[in-house]
N, C-alpha and C positions, 0 to 999 in steps of 0.2 A: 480515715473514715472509709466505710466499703459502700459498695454501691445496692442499692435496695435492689432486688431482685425483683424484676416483674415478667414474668411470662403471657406475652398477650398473644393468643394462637388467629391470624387474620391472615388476609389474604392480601399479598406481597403486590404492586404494580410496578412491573417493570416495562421499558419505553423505551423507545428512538425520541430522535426531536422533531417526528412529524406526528408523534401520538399524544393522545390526552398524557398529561406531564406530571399528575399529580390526583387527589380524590376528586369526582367528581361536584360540585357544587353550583348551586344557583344563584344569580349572582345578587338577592335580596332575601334569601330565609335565614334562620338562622342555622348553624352547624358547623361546617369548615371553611374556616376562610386565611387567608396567605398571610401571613406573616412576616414573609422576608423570602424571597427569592431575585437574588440577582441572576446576570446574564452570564455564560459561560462563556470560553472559549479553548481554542486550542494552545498547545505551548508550554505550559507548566513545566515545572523541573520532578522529575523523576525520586521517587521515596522509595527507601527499603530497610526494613522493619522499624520504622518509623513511625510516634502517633504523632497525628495532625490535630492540634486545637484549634479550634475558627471560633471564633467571636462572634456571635449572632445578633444583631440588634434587630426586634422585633417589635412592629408595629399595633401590632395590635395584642388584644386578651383573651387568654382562652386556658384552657387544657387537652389533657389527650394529644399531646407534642409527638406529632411525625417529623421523621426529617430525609430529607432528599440525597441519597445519592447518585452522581455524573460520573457518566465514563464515558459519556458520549463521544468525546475525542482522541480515547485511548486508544493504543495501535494491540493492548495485551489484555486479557480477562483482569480484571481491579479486583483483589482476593483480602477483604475486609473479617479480621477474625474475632474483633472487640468492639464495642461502639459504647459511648456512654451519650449523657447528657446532664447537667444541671445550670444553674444561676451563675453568673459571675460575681464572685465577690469581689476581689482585685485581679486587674493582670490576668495570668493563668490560672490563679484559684479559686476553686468551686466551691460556691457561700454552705458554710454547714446546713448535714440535714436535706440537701436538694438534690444529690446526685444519684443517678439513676441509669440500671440498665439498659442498652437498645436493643431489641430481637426483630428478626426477621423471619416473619412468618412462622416463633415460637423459637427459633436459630437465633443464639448469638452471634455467628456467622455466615458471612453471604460473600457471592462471588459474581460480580457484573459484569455482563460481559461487553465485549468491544462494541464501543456504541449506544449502548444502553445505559439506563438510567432505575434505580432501584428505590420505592419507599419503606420507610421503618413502618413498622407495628407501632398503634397511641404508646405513650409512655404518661402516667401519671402525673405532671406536674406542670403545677399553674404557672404560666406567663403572662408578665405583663409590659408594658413598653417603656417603663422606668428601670429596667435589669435586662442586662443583656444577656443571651444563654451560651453557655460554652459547648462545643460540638466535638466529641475527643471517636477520634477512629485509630484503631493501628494497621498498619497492611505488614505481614510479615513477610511479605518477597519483595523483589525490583517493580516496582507502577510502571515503568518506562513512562515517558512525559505524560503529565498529567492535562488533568479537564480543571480548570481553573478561573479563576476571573481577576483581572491581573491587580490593578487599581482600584482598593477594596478601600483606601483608606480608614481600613480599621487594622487594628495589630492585632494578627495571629501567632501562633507558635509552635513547635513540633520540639519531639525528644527521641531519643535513640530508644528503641524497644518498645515493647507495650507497656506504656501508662495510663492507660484508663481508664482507671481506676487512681490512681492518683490524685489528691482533692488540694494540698498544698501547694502545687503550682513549681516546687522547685527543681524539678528534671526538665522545666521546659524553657531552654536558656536559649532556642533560635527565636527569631522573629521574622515578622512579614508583614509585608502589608497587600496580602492578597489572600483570596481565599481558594483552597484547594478542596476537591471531591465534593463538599457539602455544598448541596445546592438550593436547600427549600430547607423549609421549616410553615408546618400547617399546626392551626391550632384549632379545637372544637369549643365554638362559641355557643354562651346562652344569650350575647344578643344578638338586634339583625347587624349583620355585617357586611359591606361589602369592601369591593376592591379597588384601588386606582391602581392602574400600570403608567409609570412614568419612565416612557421608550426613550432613548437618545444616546447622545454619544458623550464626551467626556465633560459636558456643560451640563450635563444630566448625571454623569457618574461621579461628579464633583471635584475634577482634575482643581488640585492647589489648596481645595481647602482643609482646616488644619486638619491632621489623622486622631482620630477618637472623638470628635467634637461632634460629628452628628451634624453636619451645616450645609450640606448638600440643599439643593432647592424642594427634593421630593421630604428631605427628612421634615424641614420647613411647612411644608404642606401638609404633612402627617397631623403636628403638632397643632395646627390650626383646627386640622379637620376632626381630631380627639375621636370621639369612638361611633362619629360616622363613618368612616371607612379605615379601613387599612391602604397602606404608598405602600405598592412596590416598587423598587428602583433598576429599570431594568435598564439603564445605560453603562454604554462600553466606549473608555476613551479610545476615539482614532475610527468609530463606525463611521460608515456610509449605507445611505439610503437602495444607494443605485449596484455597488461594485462590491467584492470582498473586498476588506485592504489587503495591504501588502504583506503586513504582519498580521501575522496569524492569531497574537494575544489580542487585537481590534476585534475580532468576532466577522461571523456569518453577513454580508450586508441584511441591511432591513426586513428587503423583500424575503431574505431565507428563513429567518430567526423570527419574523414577527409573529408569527402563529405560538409556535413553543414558547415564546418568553413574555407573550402578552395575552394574545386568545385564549391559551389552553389554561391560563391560571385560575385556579380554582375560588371562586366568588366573583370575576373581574365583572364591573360594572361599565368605567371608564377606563381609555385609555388616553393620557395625554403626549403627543408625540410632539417634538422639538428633536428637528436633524436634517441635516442638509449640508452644514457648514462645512465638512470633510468632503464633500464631493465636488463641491464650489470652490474652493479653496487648491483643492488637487485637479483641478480641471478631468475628473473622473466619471466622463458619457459612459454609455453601456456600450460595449465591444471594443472599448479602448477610444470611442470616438471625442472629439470635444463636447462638453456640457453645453447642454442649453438649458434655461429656464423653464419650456417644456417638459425636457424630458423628467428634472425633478419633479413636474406637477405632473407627469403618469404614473412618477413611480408611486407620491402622496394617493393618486385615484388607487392606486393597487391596492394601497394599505385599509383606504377607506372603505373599499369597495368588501373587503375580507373582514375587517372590523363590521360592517352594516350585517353580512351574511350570517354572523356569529349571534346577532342581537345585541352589539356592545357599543355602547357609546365612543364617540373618538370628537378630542377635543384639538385642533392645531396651534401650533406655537411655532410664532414668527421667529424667526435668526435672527438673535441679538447685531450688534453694531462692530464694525470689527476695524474703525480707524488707525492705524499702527502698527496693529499683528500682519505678522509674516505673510498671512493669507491675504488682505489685503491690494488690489488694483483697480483701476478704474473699473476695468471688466466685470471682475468678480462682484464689485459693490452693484453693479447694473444688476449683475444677476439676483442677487440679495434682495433688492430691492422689487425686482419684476414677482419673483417669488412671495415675498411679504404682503406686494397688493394680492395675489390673487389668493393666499391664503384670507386677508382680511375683509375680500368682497365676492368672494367666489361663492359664497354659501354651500361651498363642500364639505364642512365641516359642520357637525351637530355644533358647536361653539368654536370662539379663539379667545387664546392667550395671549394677550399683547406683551410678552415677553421683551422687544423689539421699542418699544415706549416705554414700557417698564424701566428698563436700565439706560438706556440712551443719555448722553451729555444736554444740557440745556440749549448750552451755548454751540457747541457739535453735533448736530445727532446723528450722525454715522459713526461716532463715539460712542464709546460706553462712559458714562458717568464717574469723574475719576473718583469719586468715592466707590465705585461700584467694581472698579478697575483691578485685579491682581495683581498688574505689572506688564502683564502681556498682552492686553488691550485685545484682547480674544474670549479670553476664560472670570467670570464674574467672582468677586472672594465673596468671602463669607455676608457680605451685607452686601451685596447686588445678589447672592440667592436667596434670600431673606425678601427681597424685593421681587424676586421673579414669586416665590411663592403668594406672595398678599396681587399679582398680576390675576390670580388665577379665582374670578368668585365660586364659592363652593356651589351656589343655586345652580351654574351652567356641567357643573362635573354630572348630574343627574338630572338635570332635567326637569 
């Protein structure tokens, strides 16, 4: 099957990750509004002439499909010379009938340069949040390390040469479960739409639960919230609020990344932010000092303080319970705890998420609820994200 040819002649935005990140939108008309954009980072593995198929699971419905590419963390120009898009049917193949050209700026090919970030030209075809979309790019030189997001928990796929155009799925025999280049996916809505940004770290990114299930606590919240807003999931396992990590596939700390991966997103209304537990846990003050309880509620004022300037709502989410896990001390649970009250009675927050009540043991509750429990008394499965999401009443995400 070949790909329907569209030539849509617009006007290309391309971006660092301290510039508007995508189209502009308000964050209650109707028009464009996000679809799926996670968090990027540094670190990927290196492609040459290689396509990339990502897996796109999108929240919300629309047409007029843009999609995002990062090279934000590239050391070389990203020299993309094919792009498609369509439906998932299974696996790597694109459901008959759906697949479609990507141009750039009326260009099948475009070249991003180190650091920046590139959007496609609408492409014809309806999405909705029961089909995931397939995203096929080829680059015909070396990427050197790619802009990625590691713990995608979805399965992608890549093939040697340019396939994509390929609709059958069987030259794409790698697999992944992260997602590379493709960073956005915007759709043009006729209803109002807005945004939730769901910030955090790998209890937001869905570390453990199962890969293609969609069980994440934002995917959760999507489905409750149906076509009141679109969830994006903007968590990165192994973030901190306060510090880079150490590993570089962790991402930007908070403070760097939260503007581009939550403010700048086009529609956001809400944001709800749960993070903290990687900097408590790593005993990670700012200049290498020890944590205080403090200092994570400067670094939440910073957050709030840039979310209020924006006109965006910001909802906080207490740190679950973490009896057992590695992270784990008397220390660290003071800290946890000191942190939790003055999120729950500070009134620095447009709302709270009692995430923190939510999954707790009855009988423990510096425990997580061993139903709620994965194994490693840190990270919630599939039914404690279930629970953080029904934590979350939809009347406080707007107000």
């Amino acid at each position: 099957m070949r790909f329907l040819r569209i030539t849509v002649f617009a006007v290309a935005t391309v971006f660092g990750i301290g510039a508007v990140a995508a189209p502009s939108a308000s964050a209650s008309r109707p028009g464009t509004v996000t679809a799926w954009a996670p968090g990027m980072a540094d670190g990927g593995r290196a492609f040459g002439d290689e396509t990339v198929r990502a897996v796109v699971p999108p929240t919300a419905s629309g047409t007029g499909a843009r999609i995002r590419i990062s090279n934000t963390y590239g050391t070389v120009p990203l020299v993309i010379d094919s792009a498609g898009v369509g439906l998932q049917a299974s696996g790597p193949a694109v459901a008959p009938g759906t697949a479609r050209e990507v141009r750039f700026t009326g260009r099948k090919s475009v070249t991003v340069a180190a650091g920046r970030e590139v959007l496609s030209d609408p492409v014809p075809l309806t999405v909705g949040p029961d089909r995931s979309v397939l995203v096929s790019i080829h680059v015909p030189g070396t990427t050197g390390p790619s802009t990625w997001h590691s713990d995608a928990f979805r399965t992608s796929y890549s093939a040697d040469g340019n396939r994509v155009r390929d609709t059958g799925g069987q030259p794409f025999t790698r697999t992944a479960t992260s997602w590379f280049f493709v960073s956005g996916l915007y759709l043009e809505s006729a209803v109002t739409h807005r945004t939730v940004v769901a910030f955090g770290d790998s209890i937001t990114d869905g570390f453990i639960t199962p890969v293609d299930a969609g069980a994440t606590w934002p995917d959760r919240l999507s489905g409750r919230l149906g076509r009141q807003a679109s969830v994006v999931n903007a968590g990165i396992g192994g973030n901190r609020v306060l510090t880079d990590a150490p590993d570089i596939w962790q991402g930007l700390s908070a403070r760097k990344r939260f503007r581009h991966d939550a403010l700048d997103v086009p529609g956001v209304a809400t944001v709800v932010l749960v993070e903290g537990i990687n900097d408590i846990g790593n005993n990670a003050g700012p200049g290498g000092t020890d944590l205080t309880a403090a200092d994570l509620i400067d670094g939440y004022r910073t957050l709030i303080g840039q979310a209020r300037a924006a006109g965006i709502r910001i909802v906080g989410g207490t740190l679950l319970p973490m009896r057992g896990a590695e992270y784990f001390t008397e220390h660290t649970e003071a800290l946890r705890q000191q942190v939790n009250s003055w999120i729950r009675t500070a009134g620095a927050f447009d709302a709270v998420a009692d995430f923190d009540a939510s999954t707790r043991s009855a009988a423990d509750p510096i425990a997580l609820n061993p139903a709620y429990d994965s194994g490693d008394h840190l990270h919630p499965n599939a039914a404690g994200m279930a629970a953080m999401a029904n934590a979350i009443d939809p009347a406080t995400l707007f107000g």
